[in-house]
N, C-alpha and C positions, 0 to 999 in steps of 0.2 A: 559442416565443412571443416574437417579436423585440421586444414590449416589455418584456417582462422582463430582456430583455440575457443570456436562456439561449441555449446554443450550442444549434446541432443539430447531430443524430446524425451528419452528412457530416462537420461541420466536425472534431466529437470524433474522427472515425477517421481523419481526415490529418494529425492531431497524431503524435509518434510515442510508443509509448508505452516506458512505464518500470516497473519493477518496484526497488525501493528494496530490497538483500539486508545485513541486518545481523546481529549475534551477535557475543556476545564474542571476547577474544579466542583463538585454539585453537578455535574452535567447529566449524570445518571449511566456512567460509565457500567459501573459495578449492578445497579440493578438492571441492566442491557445485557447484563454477562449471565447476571443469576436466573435470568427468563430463559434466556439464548440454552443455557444447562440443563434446561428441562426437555429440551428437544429431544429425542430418540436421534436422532440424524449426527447430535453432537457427541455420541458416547465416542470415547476415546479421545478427547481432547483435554490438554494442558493449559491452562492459564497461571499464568506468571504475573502477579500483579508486587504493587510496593507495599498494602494494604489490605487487610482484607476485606475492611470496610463492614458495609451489609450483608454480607457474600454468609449466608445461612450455615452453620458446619455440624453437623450430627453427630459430629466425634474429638477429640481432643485434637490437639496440632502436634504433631509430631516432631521435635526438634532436630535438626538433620544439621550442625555447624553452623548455623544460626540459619540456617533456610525451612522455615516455616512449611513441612506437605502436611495437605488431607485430602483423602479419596474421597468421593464421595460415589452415590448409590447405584450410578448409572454409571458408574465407570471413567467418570471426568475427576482429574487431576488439579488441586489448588493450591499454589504457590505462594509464600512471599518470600519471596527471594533478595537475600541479604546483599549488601555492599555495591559494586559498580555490576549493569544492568547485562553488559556484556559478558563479564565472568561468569554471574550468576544462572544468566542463560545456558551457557557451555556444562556447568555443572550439575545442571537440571538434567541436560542431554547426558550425562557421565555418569549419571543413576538411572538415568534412562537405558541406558548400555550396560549399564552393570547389573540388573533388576534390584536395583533399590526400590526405585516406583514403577507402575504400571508402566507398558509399554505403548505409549499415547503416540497418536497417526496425525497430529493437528496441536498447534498454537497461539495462544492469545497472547500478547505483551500487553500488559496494562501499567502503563508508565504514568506517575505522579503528573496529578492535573497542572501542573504548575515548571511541568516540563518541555522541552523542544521535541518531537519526536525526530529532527530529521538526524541525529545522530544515532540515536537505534537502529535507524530504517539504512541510515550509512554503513555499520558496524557488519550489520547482514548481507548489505550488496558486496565489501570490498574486504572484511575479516578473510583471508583465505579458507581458515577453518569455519568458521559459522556460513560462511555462502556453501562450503561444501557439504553441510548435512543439513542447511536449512536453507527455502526461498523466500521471498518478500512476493504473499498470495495479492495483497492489498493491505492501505492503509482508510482506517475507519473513523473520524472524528463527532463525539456524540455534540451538538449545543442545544442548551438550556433554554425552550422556547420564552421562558419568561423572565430571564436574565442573561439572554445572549446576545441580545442588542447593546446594552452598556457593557460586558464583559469586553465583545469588540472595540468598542470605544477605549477603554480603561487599559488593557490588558494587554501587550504584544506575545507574552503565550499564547491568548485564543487565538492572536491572529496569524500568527503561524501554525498553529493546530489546523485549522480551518485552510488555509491557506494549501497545507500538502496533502491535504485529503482529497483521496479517490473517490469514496464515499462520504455523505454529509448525512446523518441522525438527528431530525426535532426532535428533543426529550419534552416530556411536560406541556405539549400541546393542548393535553387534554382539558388544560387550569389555563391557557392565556395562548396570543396569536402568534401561532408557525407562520404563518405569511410574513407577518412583519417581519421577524427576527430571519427569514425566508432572503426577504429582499436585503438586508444587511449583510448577510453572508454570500453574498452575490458581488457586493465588493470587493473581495477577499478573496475569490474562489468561483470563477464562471462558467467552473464546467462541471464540477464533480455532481452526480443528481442527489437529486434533495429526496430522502426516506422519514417517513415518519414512525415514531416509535409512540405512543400515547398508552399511557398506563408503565411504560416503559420496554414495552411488547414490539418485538421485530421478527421476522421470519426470516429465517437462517438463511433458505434459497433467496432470496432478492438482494438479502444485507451481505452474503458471500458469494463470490464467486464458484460454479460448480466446483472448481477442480480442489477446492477447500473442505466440501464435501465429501467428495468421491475423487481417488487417487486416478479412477479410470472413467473421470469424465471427459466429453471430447475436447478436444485441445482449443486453445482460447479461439473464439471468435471475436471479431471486430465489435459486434455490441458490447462483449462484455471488456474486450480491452482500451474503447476510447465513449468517452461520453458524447454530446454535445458540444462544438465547440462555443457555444456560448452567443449571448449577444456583440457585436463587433462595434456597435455604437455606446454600449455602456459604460457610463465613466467611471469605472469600478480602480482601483490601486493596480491590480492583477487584469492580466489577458491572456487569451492564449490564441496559439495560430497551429493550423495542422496544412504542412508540407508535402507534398505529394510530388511522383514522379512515373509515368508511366513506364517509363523505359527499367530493363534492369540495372542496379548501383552497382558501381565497383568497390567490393570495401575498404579498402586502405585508403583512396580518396574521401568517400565518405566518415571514415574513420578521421581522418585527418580533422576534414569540418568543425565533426562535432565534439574534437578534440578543443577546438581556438572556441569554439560557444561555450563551451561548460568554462573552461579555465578562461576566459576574459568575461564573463559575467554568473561567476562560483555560486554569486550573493545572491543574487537576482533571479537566477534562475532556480525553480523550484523541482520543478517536472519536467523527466522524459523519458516517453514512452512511444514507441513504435513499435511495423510492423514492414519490413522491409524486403522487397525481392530483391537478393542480393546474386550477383553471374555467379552461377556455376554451382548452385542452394535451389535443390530441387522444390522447399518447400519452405515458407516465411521463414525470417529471421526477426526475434522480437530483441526488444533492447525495452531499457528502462533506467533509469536511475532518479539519484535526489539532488539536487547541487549540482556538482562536479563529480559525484560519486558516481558510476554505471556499474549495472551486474552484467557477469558476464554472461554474452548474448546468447542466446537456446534457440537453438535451429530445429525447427518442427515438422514431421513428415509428409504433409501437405496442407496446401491452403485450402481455408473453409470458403463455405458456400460465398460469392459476394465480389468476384474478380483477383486477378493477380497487376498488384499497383502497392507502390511504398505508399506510408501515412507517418508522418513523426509528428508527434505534439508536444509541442513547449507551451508550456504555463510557465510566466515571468510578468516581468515590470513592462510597463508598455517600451519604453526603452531597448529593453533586452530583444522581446519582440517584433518589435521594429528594423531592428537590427539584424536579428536571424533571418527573417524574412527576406532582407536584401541580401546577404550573404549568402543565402541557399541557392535567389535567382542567379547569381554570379557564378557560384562554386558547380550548378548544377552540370553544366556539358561537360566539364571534366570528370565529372562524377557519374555520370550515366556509358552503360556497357556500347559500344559501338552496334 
């Protein structure tokens, strides 16, 4: 709906997309990447890491301005990418453009275990330049089955890693108990599903979303764009609540809302993502952002199998929660299409 200023579904899929892989440190970030690279399914992918860590390399590192490439054999792209994470990315993309390196269809960001991811994940939804040659596919956080219970404890990086993640990765199941460190991250995080990686081994399809895959997979469905929303009696830090509205939204009132949620609880709110029929949008309008940050919204050419009805979900502080909840039942009749 081009006066809304939402993208359509063409324009979202010639973006390229991104998948944001963070975890402390030791989580098994880098050996999740180096399995993930053997896949046939991932040639043509760039990773951009701080590090290269374990990350195998057949051939010398190329010095490019202090940015670290190596090809390697299947046609995947390896980074370390010098200086602030935002520049270095745009720069990767400006050799990407210019054929300095290969011309990769897919991106990993491997950000320092001891970092926040949600200002990367920011940078991508609201950079004008980077939202417009790259999406935010999903964010991926690996934990250390055998030292990601005290990491939690100890460590407010994990627990913000953990906390934005779409996806959750046991690493190291295979030596000590994913369950346990399972239900600890369950505090943290009560929706994103729980993947197991043992030996450090994950299959690409489960651990990505199609459309990360394949530029012409079909366009998101409801399984893959909302989890579970979780236990609603667990006395976890985090919750989340998924809104709903039968009727179609108006979006400038809607817009409005989720304007006074994001910006009066910035902190606290972590996650949002919908899936919304919006008057006069022949087919969903998805939305998402980190904080207070939204990308802007991509209107898709028809809804998948499963009904036409809004779903929005916020992951936040039970507070925040609480709150949006009352707010939506109030805001809702003004916000719904006659």
């Amino acid at each position: 709906m081009k006066r809304f200023g939402f993208l359509t579904q063409a324009s979202d899929r010639a973006r390229i997309p991104v998948v944001l892989l963070s975890g402390f440190l030791g989580s098994g970030k880098t050996t999740l990447i180096n399995a993930l690279l053997k896949d046939p399914r991932m040639a043509g992918t760039a990773v951009a890491v701080n590090e290269f860590g374990a990350v195998p390399l057949d051939r010398d590192l190329i010095d490019h301005g202090g940015d670290k490439t190596v090809v390697l054999a299947n046609g995947c792209l390896c980074c370390n990418l010098a200086g602030d994470m935002e520049d270095a990315v745009m720069r990767l993309f400006s050799r990407r453009q210019g054929g300095e390196v290969p011309r990769f269809d897919r991106l990993i960001i491997e950000p320092s275990g001891l970092s926040d991811p949600a200002p990367i994940a920011q940078a991508i939804l609201r950079n004008p330049v980077m939202s417009g040659v790259f999406r935010l596919e999903t964010i991926v956080t690996t934990v250390d089955a055998q030292f990601g219970a005290m990491q939690l404890a100890r460590h407010p990086e994990t627990r913000k890693q953990v906390a934005l993640a779409d996806r959750l990765v046991l690493t190291k199941g295979d030596v000590a108990d994913a369950d346990a460190v399972g239900r600890a991250v369950r505090d943290h995080n009560p929706v994103a599903p729980l993947l197991r990686a043992d030996h450090g081994v994950a299959d690409a399809a489960v651990l990505f979303p199609p459309s990360f895959l394949d530029p012409d997979a079909p366009a998101v469905s409801r399984s893959v764009l909302f989890a579970d929303d979780g236990d609603p009696d667990h006395a976890g830090r985090f919750a989340s609540v998924s809104l709903t509205a039968d009727g179609a939204l108006l979006w400038r009132p809607f817009e409005a809302w989720l304007r006074g949620v994001r910006l009066g609880h910035a902190e606290q709110l972590l996650r949002v993502k919908g899936m919304l029929d919006i008057d006069g949008c022949a087919g969903p309008v998805i939305v998402q952002g980190v904080h207070h940050v939204l990308n802007a919204p991509v209107e898709l050419d028809a809804w998948p199998a499963g009904g036409r009805n809004s779903r929005l979900v916020l992951i936040a502080d039970r507070a925040t929660i609480d709150a949006a909840r009352q707010s939506w039942i109030e805001a809702l009749p003004a916000m719904t299409a006659p």
